[in-house]
C-alpha positions as a printed Julia matrix, in Angstrom:
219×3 Matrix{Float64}:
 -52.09  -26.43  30.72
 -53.29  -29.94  29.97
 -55.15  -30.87  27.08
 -57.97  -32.5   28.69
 -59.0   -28.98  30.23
 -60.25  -27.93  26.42
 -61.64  -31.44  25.44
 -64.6   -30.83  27.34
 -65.88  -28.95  30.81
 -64.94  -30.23  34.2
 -68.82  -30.43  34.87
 -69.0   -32.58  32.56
 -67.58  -35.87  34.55
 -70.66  -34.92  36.77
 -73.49  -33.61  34.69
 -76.06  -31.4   35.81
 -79.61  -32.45  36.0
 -81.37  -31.77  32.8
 -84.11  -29.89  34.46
 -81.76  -27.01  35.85
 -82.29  -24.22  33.98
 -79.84  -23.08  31.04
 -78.48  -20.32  32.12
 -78.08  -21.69  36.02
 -76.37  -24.35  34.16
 -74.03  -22.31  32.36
 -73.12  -20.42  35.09
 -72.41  -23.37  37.71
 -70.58  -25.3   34.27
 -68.66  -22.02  34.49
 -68.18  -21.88  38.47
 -66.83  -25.16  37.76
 -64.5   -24.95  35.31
 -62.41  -22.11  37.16
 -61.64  -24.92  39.73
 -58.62  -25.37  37.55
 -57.58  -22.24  39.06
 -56.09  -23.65  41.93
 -54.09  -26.17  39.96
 -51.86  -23.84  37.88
 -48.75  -23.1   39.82
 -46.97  -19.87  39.6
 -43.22  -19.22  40.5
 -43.58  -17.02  43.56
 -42.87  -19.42  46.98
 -45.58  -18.94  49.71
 -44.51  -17.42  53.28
 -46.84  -20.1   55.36
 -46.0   -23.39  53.29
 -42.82  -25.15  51.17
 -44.45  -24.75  48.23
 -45.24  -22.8   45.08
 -48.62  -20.62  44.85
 -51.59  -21.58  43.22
 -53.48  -18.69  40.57
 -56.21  -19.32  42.31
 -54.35  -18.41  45.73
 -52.35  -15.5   43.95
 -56.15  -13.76  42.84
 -57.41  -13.97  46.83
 -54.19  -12.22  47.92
 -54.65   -9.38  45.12
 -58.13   -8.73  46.11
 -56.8    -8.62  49.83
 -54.4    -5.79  48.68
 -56.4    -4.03  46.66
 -59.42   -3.53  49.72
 -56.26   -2.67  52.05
 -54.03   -0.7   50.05
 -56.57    1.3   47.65
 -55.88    4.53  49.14
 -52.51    4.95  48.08
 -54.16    5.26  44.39
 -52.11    8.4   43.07
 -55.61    8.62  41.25
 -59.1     8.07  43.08
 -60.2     4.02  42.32
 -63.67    1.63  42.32
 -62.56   -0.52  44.85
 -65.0    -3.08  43.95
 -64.01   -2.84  40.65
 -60.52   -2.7   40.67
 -61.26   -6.0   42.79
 -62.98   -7.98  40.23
 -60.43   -7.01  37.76
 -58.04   -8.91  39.92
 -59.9   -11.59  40.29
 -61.09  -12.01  36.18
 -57.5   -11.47  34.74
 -55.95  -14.58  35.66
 -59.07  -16.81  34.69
 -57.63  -17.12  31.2
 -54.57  -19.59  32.6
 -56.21  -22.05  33.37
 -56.29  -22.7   29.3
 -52.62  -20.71  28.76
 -51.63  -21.14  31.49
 -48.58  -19.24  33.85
 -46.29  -17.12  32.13
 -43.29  -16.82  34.34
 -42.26  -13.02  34.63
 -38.95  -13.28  34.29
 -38.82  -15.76  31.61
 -38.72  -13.81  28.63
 -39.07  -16.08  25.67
 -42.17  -17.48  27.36
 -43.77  -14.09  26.84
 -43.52  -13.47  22.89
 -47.11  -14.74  22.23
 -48.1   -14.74  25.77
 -51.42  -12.44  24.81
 -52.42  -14.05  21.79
 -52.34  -17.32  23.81
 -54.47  -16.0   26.73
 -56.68  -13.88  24.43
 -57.96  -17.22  22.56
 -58.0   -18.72  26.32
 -60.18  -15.88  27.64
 -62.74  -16.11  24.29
 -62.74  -19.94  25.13
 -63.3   -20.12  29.02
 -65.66  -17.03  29.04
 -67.47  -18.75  26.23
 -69.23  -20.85  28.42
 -71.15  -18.22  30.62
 -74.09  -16.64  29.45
 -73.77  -14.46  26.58
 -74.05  -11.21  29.16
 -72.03  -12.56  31.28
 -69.3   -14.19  29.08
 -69.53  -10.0   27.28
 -69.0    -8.39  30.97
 -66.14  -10.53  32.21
 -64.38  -10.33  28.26
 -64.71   -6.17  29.3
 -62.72   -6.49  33.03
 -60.3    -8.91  31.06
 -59.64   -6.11  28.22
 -59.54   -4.17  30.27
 -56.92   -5.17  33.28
 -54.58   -5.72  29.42
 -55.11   -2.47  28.24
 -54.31   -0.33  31.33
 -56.27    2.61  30.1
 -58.7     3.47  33.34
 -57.12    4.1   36.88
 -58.93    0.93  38.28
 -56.87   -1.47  35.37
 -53.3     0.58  36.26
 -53.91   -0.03  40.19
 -54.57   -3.96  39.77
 -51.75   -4.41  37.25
 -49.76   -2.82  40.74
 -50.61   -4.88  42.41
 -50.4    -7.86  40.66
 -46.84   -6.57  40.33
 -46.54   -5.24  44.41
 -47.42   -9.18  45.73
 -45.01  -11.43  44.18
 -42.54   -8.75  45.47
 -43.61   -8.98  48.51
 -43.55  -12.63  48.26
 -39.89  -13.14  47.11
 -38.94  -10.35  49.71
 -40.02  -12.8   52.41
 -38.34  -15.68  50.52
 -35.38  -13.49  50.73
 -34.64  -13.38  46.89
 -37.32  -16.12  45.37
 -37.56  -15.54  41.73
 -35.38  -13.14  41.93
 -32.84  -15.59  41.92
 -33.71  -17.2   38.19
 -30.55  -17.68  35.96
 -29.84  -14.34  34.01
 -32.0   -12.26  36.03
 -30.66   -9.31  37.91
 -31.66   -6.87  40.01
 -32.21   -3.68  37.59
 -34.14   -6.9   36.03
 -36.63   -6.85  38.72
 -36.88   -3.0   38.82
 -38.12   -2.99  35.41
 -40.5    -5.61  35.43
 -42.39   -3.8   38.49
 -41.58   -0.22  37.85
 -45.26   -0.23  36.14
 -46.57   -0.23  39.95
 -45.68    3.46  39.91
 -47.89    4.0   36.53
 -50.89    3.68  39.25
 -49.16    4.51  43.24
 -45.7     6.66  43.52
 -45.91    5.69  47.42
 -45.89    1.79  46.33
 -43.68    2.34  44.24
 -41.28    3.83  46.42
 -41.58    1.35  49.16
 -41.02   -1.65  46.17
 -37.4     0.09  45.44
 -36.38    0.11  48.96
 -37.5    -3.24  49.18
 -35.66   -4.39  45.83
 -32.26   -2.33  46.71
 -32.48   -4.04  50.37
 -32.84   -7.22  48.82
 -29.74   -6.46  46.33
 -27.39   -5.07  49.03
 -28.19   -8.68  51.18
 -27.41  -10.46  48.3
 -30.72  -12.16  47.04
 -30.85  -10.52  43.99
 -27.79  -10.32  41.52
 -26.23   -6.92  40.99
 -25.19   -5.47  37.54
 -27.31   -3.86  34.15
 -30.52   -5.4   32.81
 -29.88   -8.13  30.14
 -32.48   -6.29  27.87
């Protein structure tokens, strides 16, 4: 996070014409804004390109999984829902930006800081709108409906997949072990046993080939 993304809206270098209406305004100062999106880097490598992924790229590839891999829900889902609550609950970085998951002092205030982000950034939509996205946000944190515990999965299920094809990835970071990595995702089988399942074989491959460091969690 830079500073200059809370001094003022990115719409503002370009103002819109005076004559738009508000709330068109708002919304396109809004549509705007979340162009930061695609400049906050996470940790997880991409399989088609040297480099690290993008938020912005991370929140296509969840809504991907979720229209793909919905049915193995252990409970019945809103696709479309469970989609925008992929694509909301990341918003919030662009002013908090990326907590990484396996650094752990990073996330002591992690949802205070992204709480304040998300009453900030949604702040500038309509006051409907701002209210409906604050709900999907609140709701992807809380976990409490089947739709929130599926796309906490598989926000969990795609880096996975990601350092699996990286052969190790994050799962390399200093201090971090295997049984590491199996508790940070075992909350994919809160919302799909099957997913689950295929994650551990995928996590005890990756420890027997030596990408991920054997031994007890640290924690």
């Amino acid at each position: 996070m830079t500073d200059d993304r809370r001094s003022e809206p990115l719409a503002a270098k370009t103002p819109f014409p005076a004559e738009l209406d508000e709330r068109l305004r708002d919304q396109l100062t809004f549509l705007i804004e979340v162009d930061h999106l695609k400049a906050v880097l996470r940790q997880s490598p991409l399989v088609a390109a040297e480099q690290r992924e993008n938020d912005a790229e991370h929140s296509w590839h969840l809504a991907m999984m979720v229209v793909l891999l919905a049915e193995y829900s252990d409970e019945p889902i809103d696709t479309g829902r469970t989609v925008r609550l992929v694509l909301v609950h990341d918003l919030v970085e662009i002013y908090a930006g990326d907590t990484p998951l396996y650094a752990a002092n990073d996330r002591d205030d992690q949802y205070e800081r992204e709480a304040h982000a998300a009453t900030e950034l949604f702040g500038l939509l309509p006051e409907d709108q701002a209210s409906r996205l604050r709900t999907l946000w609140d709701e992807f944190e809380e976990r409490d409906t089947p739709e929130a515990r599926f796309a906490k999965a598989m926000d969990r299920f795609q880096p996975l997949l990601l350092n699996w094809m990286a052969r190790g990835g994050t799962w390399r970071t200093p201090g971090t072990t295997a049984d590491d990595v199996r508790r940070r995702k075992a909350v994919i089988g809160d919302a799909s046993t099957y997913l689950w399942e295929a994650g551990q074989r995928l996590i005890a491959e990756g420890e027997a080939r030596g990408w991920a460091r054997p031994g007890q969690s640290a924690e």
